[in-house]
N, C-alpha and C positions, 0 to 999 in steps of 0.2 A: 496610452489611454487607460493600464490600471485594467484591473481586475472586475466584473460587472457578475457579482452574483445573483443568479435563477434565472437571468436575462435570455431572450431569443438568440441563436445563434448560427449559424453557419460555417464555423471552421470544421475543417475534418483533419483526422488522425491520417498521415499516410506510412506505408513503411514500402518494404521492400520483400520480394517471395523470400520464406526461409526465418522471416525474423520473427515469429511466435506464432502460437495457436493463434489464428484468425486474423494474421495478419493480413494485408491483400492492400492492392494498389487501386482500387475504385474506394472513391469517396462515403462516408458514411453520414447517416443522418441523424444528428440531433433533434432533442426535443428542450420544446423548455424545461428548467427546472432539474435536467438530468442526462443522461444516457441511455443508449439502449445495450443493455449486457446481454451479453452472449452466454448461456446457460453452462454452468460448470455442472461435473460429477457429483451427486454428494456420495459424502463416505464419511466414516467419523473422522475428528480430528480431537489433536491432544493441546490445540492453541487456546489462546483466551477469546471470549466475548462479547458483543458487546451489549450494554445493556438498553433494553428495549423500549424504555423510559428517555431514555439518550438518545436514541435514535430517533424518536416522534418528537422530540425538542429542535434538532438539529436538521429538521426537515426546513427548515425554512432558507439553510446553507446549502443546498443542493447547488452545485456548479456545473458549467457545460466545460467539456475538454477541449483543452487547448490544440493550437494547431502546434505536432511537434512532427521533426524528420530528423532522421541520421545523417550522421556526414560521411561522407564519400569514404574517410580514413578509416570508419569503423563496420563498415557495408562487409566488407571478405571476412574481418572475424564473426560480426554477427551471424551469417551465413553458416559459419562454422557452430557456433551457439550461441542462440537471440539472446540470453542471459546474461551471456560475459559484460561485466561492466563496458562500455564503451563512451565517445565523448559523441555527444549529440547537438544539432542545433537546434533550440526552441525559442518560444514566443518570447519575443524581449519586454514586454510587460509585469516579468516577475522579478522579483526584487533577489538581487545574486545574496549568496545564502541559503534560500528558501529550497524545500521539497514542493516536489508536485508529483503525484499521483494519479495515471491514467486504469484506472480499477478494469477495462475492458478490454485494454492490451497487455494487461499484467505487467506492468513497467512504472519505475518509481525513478525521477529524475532529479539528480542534487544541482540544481543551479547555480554555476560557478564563476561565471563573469556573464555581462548583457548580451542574452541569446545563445549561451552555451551551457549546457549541464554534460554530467557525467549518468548514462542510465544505465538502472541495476533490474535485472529480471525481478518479478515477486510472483507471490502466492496469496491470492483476494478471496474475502468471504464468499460462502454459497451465495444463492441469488437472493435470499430470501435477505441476509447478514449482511449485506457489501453494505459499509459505513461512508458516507460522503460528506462532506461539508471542510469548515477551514478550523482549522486547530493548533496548537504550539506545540512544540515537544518542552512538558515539566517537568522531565525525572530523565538520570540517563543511569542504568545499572549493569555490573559488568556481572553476568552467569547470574543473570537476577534470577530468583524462587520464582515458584508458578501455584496460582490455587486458581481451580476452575472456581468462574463467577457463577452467583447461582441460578440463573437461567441458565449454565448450561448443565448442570447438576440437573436442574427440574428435567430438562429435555431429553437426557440419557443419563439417567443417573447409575443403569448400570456400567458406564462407563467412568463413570467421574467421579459418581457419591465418596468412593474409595481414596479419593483426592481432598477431600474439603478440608482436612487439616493441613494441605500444601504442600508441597515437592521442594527440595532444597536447588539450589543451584549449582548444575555441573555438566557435564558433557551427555547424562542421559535426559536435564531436565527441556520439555519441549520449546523453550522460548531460547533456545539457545545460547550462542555465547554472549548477546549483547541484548537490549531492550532498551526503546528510545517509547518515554508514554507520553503521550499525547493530552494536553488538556484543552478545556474549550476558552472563551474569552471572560470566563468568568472565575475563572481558575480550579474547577472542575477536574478532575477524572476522568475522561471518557470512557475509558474500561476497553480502549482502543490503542494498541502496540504495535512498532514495526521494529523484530525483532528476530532472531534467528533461529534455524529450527535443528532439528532431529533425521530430516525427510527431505532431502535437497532435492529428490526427484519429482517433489509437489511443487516445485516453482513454476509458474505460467499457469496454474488449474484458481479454480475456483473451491476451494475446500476448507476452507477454513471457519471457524467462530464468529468472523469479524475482522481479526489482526490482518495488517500485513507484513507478511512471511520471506525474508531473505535467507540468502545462504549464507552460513556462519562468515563467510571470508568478506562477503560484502559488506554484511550489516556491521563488522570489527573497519572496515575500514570508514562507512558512512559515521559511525559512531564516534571516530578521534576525531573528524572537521565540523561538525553539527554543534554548537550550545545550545544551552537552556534557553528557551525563549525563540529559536529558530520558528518561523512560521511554516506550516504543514497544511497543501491545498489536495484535495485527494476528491479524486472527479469520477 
């Protein structure tokens, strides 16, 4: 049936006790045009963001989440840590290749043949930053540099002003070992990364800039099967 975006919906996300912050076995309710988040911490963060201009463009790609579940093989390690990549089963409507992105359960799923993906824990924007719509990854850079964008300079500039000439790339820079950037369908910049961090203990929180945030080992691994031109649905 394909992909129907900002459309009415009814699928719900289910998981299993144990498999992330908020996870739970009752159905959740959609709205049109988007989700309902579940309110993360703020606290500073050292990731990218995204810009605000971008975000009011890209309001008209708002997508409802898809219906996704684990499979039974990966239910015991999850249990152990909801983050651990594991092989999942989801909605066969997504074109194998493709990312999908459920920003509410903090889970990022690489879809690898019809109704199966591989899902990796993440770390999503505050409530205020969570970035949605459908995007490509245009850039893939290995221990890329980092400059805060300047809305986040405006926002806390005693944190960042100190940054505007850039951070080189290495094992203290915050975008960690890999960085996949995302552009929009007009070949665009979104000023939107899913990339590795500094802070693996921020994965499942809501804390970020915008980006989304994996752990150095996943994001090295999504990084070698992903090209240029992958399509990226993030809900």
């Amino acid at each position: 049936s394909g992909l129907r975006l900002g459309s009415w919906v009814t699928d719900v996300v289910r998981g299993t006790r144990g498999q992330g912050r908020e996870a739970a076995e009752r159905p959740r309710e959609l709205r049109a045009g988007g989700v309902s988040l579940y309110p993360g911490k703020k606290q500073t963060d050292w990731n990218c963001a995204m810009n605000r201009r971008q975000m009011i463009s890209l309001a008209a790609l708002l997508v409802a989440a898809p219906a996704l579940a684990p499979t039974l093989a990966g239910a015991q390690e999850a249990a152990v840590d909801p983050y651990a990549p594991i092989e999942v089963e989801i909605r066969d409507d997504f074109e194998t290749g493709s990312i999908v992105v459920v920003s509410r359960d903090f889970f990022l799923y690489h879809v690898v043949a019809p109704g199966k993906a591989v899902r990796y824990g993440v770390a999503v924007g505050t409530a205020e930053l969570v970035w949605k719509g459908k995007a490509t990854i245009g850039r893939k850079v290995e221990w890329p540099s980092w400059r805060p964008t300047d809305d986040m300079i405006e926002r806390n500039p005693g944190a960042y002003a100190k940054y505007a000439d850039g951070m080189p790339g290495g094992p203290q820079n915050p975008l960690g070992a890999r960085a996949l950037y995302l552009y929009d369908d007009r070949g665009n910049d979104t000023a939107i990364r899913i990339h590795g961090t500094t802070d693996p203990g921020s994965i499942g929180r809501a804390v970020s800039n915008g980006c989304l945030r994996m752990r150095n080992e996943a994001v090295m691994s999504l990084f070698d099967q992903v090209p240029i031109g992958t399509p990226v649905y993030v809900f």
